[in-house]
N, C-alpha and C positions, 0 to 999 in steps of 0.2 A: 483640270478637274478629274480626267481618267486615272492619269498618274497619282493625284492622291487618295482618290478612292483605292487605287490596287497599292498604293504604300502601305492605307489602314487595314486594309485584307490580309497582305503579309504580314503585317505588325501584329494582329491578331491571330492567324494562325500559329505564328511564333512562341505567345504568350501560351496560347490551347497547349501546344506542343508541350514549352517548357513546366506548365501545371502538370499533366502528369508523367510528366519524371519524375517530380517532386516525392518524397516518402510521407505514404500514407499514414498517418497520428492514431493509435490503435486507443480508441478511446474506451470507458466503461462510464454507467453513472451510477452509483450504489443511491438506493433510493432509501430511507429509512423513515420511522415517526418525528423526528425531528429536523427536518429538511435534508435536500441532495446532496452527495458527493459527487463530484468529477474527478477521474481519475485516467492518466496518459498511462500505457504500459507500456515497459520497455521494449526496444528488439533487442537489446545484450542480453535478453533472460529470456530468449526463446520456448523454452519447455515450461516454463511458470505464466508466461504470457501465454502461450496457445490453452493450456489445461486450465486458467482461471478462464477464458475466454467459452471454451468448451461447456463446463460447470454453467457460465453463465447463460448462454446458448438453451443449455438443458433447463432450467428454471432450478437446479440443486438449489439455490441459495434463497429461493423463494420463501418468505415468511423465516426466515434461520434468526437467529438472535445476537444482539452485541453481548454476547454473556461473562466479559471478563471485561471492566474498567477501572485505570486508575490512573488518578491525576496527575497532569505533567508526565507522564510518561508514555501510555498507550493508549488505546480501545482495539478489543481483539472478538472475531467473531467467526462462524464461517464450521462451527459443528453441526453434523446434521441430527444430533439429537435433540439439538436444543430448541427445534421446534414444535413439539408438544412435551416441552418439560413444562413440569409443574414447580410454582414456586420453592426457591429453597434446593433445586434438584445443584446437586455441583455436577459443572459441564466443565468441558473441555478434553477428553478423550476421544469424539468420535473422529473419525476420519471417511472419505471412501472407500478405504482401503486400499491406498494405495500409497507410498510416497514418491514425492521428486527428486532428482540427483541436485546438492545444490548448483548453484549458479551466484556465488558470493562477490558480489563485484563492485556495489554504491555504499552510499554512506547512511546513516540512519537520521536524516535530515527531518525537520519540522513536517509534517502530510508526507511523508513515503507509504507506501503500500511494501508493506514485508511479507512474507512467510512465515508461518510459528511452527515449530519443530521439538521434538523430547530433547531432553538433555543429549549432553556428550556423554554421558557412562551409558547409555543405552544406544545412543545413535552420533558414534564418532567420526560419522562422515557427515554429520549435519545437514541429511536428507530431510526436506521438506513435507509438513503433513499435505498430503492431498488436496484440503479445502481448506484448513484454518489457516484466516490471516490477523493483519494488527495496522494499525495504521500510528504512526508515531505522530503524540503532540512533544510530549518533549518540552526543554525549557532552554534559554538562548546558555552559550555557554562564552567563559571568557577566557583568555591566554591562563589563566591561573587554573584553571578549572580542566580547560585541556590537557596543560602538562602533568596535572594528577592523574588524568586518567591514563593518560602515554608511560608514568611509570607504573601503573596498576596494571595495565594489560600487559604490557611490554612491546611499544610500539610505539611509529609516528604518526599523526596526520602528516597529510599532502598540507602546504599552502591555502590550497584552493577549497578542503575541508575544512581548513580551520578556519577561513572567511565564511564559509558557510553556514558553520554552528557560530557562529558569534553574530551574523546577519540575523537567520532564521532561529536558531536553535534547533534540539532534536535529542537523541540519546547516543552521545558515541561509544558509549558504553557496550552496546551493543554490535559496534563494526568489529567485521570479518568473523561472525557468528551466526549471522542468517542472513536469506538471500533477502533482495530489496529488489522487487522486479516492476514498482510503476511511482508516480506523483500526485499527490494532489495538484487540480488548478483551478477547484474550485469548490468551495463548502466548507474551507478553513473554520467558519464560526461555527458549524455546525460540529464537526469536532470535536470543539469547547465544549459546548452543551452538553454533548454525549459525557463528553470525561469529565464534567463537572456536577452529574448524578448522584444519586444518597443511593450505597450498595452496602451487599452484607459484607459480611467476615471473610468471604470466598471472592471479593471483588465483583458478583454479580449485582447486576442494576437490579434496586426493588422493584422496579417499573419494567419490564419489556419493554425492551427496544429492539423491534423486526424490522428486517432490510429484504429489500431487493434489489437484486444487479440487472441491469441491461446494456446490451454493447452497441453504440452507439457505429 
């Protein structure tokens, strides 16, 4: 009986031990009028991870606005004007003031968490804005679909992308143009809802939709 009491003590410390080696899951949960987001961030996007983290930490994003949606394609949020804009007001310029260096490295898969940024004639290093992000819904794509956009960009998917937009869907349209620094794993229908809203001319929802982040 000694002996297997002290086998299950080691076996347990064992287990302790090996948990934390384990790397720790840098989680967020955007909280909005329409239910929760979960979202993993990356470690390959170190500076986009810590500075969303940061932001989050500070309450910046507190009461902000989904103020740019459109279907099948995005939901983008994360200016800090747009929290006491008044209806009608066209957002999407504020920033902290600051940008990111990109960090261009995933694909623009169904729930990625992006980074939204100015164009290339203004910003041809494709530095990130400070606080605005986008979350991809996107729509599933098919081998036909991929190789038009592989000669429209001038490029290939990997394999392992192209099973991904045809599983999930997403926009690939968008790869290797902005950083991609987390995932949805959870709130996919919520999502839907958001990009499925009656908005103006400018893509803003007639309705507020205010969010909060918290880092779990």
């Amino acid at each position: 009986m000694h002996k297997l009491a002290t086998g299950a003590l080691l076996l347990f410390c064992f287990l302790l031990a090996f948990s934390a080696c384990q790397p720790k899951e840098t989680l967020v949960r955007i909280h909005t009028d329409m239910g929760d987001i979960r979202i993993r961030l990356y470690d390959s996007t170190p500076q986009h991870r810590d500075n969303f983290l940061k932001l989050a930490r500070e309450g910046f994003y507190d009461s902000l606005l989904f103020h740019r949606v459109m279907r099948d394609f995005m939901i983008q949020g994360g200016d800090p004007g747009s929290k006491n804009a008044p209806p009608g007001m066209l957002l999407g310029a504020g920033s902290p003031g600051y940008d990111i260096p990109a960090e261009i490295k995933a694909p623009h898969i169904r729930g990625c968490l992006a980074a939204a940024r100015l164009p290339d004639q203004a910003n041809p290093q494709r530095k990130s804005n400070g606080s605005q992000f986008f979350i991809v819904q996107g729509q599933i794509q098919t081998d036909e679909m991929l190789d038009q956009w592989e000669q429209r960009l001038g490029t290939k998917f990997s394999p392992e992308w192209r099973a991904l937009y045809r599983q999930k869907g997403g926009t690939p349209q968008l790869d290797g143009q902005y950083t991609v620094f987390g995932e949805m794993i959870e709130g996919l229908e919520v999502l839907d809802k958001i990009a499925a809203v009656p908005r103006d001319a400018y893509d803003r929802p007639l309705t507020d939709i205010r969010m909060k982040v918290t880092v779990e």
